[in-house]
C-alpha atoms as one frame of an Amber mdcrd trajectory, in Angstrom:
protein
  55.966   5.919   9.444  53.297   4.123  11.168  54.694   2.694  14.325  53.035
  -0.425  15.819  53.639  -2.119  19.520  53.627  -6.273  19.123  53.020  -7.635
  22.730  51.203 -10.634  24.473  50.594 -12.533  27.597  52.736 -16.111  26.682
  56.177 -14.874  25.944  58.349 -13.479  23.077  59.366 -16.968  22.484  55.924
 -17.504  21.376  55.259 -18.552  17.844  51.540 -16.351  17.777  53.741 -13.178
  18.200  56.028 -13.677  15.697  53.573 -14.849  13.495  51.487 -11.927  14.457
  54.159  -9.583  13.982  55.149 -10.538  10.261  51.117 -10.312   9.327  51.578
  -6.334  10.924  54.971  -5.467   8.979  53.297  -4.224   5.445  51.477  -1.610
   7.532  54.364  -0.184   9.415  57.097  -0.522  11.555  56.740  -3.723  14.343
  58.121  -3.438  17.790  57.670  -6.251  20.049  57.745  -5.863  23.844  56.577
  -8.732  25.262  57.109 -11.042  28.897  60.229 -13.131  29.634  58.357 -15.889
  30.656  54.726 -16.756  30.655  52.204 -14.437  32.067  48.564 -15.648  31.295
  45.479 -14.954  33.267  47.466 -12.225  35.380  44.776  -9.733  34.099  45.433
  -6.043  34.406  48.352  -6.267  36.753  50.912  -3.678  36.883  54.212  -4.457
  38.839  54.666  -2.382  41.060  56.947  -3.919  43.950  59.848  -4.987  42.820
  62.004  -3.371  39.592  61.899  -4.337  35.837  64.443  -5.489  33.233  64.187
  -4.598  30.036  66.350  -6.987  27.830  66.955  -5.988  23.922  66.831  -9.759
  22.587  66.595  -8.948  18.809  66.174  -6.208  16.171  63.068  -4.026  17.685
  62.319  -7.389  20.099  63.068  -6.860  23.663  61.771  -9.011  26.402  61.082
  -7.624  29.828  60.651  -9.576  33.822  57.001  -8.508  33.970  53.337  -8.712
  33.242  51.582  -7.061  29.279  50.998  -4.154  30.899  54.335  -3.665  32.325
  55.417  -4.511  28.822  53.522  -1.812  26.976  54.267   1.042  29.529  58.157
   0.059  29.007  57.605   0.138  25.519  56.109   3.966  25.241  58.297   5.060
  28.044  61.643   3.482  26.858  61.542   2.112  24.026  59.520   3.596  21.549
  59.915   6.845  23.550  55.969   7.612  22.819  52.991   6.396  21.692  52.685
   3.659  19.051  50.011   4.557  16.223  48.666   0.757  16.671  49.072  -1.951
  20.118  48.224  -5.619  19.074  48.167  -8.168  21.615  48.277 -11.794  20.930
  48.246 -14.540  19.207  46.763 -16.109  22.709  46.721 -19.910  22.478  43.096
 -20.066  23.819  39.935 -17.805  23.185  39.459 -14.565  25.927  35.057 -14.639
  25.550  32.725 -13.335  27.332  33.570 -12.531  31.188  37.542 -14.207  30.539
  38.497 -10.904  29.568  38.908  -9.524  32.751  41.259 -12.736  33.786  43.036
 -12.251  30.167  46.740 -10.971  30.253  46.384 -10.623  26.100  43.065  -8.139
  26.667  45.560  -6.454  29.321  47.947  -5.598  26.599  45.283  -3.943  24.287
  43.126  -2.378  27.678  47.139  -0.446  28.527  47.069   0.372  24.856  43.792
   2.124  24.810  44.329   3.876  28.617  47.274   5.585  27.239  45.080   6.363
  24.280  46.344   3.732  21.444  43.944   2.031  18.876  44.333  -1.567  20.018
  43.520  -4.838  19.423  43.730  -8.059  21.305  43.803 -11.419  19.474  42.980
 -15.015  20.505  42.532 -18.041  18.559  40.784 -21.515  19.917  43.072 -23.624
  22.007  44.601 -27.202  20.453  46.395 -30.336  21.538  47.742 -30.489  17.711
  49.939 -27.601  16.331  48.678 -24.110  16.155  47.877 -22.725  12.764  48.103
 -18.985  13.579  48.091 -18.155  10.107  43.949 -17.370  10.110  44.305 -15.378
  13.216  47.102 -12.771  11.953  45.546 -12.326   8.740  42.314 -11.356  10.692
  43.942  -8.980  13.028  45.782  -7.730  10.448  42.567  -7.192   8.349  41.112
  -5.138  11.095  44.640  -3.360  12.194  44.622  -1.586   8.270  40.773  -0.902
   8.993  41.315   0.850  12.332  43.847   2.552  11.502  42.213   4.232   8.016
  39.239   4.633   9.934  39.726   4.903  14.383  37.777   3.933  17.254  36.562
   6.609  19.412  38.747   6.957  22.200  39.477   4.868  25.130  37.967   1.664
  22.730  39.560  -1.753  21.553  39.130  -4.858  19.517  38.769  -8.405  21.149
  39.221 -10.911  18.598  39.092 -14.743  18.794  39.151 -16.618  16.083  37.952
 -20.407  15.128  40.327 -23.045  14.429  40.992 -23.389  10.934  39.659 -21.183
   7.979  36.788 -18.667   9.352  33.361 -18.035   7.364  34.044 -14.439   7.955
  33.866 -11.804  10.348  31.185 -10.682  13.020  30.809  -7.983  14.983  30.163
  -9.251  18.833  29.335  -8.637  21.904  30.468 -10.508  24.756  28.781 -13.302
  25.925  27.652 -14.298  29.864  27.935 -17.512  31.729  27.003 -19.129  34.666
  30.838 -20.406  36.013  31.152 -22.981  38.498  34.634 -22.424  39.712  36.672
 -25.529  40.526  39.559 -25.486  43.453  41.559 -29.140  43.695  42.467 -29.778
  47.234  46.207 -31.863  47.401  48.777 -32.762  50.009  52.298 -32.354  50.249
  54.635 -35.332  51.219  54.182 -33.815  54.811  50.552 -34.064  54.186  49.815
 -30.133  54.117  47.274 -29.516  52.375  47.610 -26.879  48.764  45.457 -26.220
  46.391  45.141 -25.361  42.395  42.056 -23.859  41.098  41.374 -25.591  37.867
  38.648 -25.223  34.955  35.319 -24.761  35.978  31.730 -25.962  34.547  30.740
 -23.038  32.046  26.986 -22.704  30.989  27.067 -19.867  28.117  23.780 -18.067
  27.938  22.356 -18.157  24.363  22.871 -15.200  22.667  23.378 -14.807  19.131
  24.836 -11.757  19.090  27.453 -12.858  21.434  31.821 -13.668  20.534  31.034
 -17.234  21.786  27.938 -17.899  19.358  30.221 -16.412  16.580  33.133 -18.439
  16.890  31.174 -21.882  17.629  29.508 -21.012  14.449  32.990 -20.820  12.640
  33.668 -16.940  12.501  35.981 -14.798  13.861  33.906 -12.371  16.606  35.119
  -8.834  17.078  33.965  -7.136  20.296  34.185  -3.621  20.822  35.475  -3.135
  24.740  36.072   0.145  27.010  37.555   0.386  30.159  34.536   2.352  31.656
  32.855   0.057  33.707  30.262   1.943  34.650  26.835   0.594  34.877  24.822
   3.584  33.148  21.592   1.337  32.932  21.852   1.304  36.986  22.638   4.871
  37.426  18.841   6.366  37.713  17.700   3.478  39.808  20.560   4.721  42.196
  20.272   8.076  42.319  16.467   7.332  43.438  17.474   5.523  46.280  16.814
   7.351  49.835  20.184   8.777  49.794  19.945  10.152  46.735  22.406  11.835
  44.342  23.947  14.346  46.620  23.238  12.618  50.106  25.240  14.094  53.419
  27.655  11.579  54.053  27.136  10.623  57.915
């Protein structure tokens, strides 16, 4: 049986990964191994200082003190005892485009799924004040889990999906757009007048693109964005190597 890792960055309280998990259940069996408590833009961190608890909360839903990744390395390690055939990450309340993915705990998941060499998938739908309709969103990851796993990625690759509010046009393949961010720290005092600070939303300028996940979902359509870990700039590499040192340069 096809075996499928549920996790996310806001909680397993969180109505996007229960809806998320009952889109995934026709295609196989649903784990979920997701954060006690809230763990959003905490990125790719892995805890490494202090020990984990793994708490069984339901049938196949355990909970655990520590960031996505955490989660999906205690999942393969003790819980599933392996690697899942699928890792889904999400529903995020709030779309991970363009350069957010490297602040996103929900990419996190789906990045630990593919280093460990997992399809995966990370989903995000637009942020609301009124009540989520994640309904849209699991369908489309759904969609795409059945695709990827008939047909996979080559290795090391993932999904990032955001999706609209309400119904989507359709479905476009993405690639991630780039901003010019303006980042925005609040300076406040304590009642002994210490000063603290909280670094808030900053002034984002998206560059038109309209190949891009932000000109996609704007437009009404749910973008899908191929994304690697390899961060290597491969475009830069030549105009390196030709540098004085050069490829093989003593080291003095």
């Amino acid at each position: 049986m096809i075996r499928i890792l549920v996790t996310n960055d806001d909680g397993y309280r969180s109505d996007g990964l229960k809806v998320l998990a009952d889109a995934l259940r026709h295609l196989g069996e649903v784990t979920i191994v997701a954060p006690i408590e809230e763990a959003s833009a905490i990125g790719h961190a892995l805890t490494l200082r202090h020990p984990l608890r793994l708490e069984a909360i339901a049938d196949r839903v355990y909970a655990v003190d520590g960031t996505p990744t955490d989660c999906v390395n205690m999942a393969v390690t003790q819980v599933l005892k392996g690697l899942p055939d699928l890792v889904v990450s999400g529903i995020n309340k709030g779309w991970n485009l363009g350069d957010d993915v490297t602040y996103s705990g929900t990419v996190a998941g789906a990045l630990e799924g593919a280093l460990l060499g997992a399809p995966a998938i990370a989903v995000s739908l637009k942020a609301t004040r009124e009540a989520y309709d994640f309904g849209p969103s699991a369908r489309a990851a759904a969609t795409l889990a059945e695709a990827i796993l008939r047909r996979p990625l080559p290795a090391r690759t993932f999904l990032n999906i955001n999706v609209p509010k309400g119904g989507p046009k359709g479905i476009r393949v993405t690639v991630q757009a780039k901003r010019n961010h303006v980042t925005s720290v609040a300076e406040r005092h304590d009642p002994k007048g210490r000063p603290y600070y909280w670094i808030e939303e900053g002034l984002n300028e998206w560059e038109p693109d309209e190949r891009s996940d932000y000109h996609a979902v704007k437009a009404g359509y749910v973008s899908v964005t191929p994304l690697q870990p390899d961060l290597t700039s491969y475009e830069a590499l030549a105009a390196l190597e030709e540098l004085s040192f050069g490829r093989e340069a003593e080291v003095r």
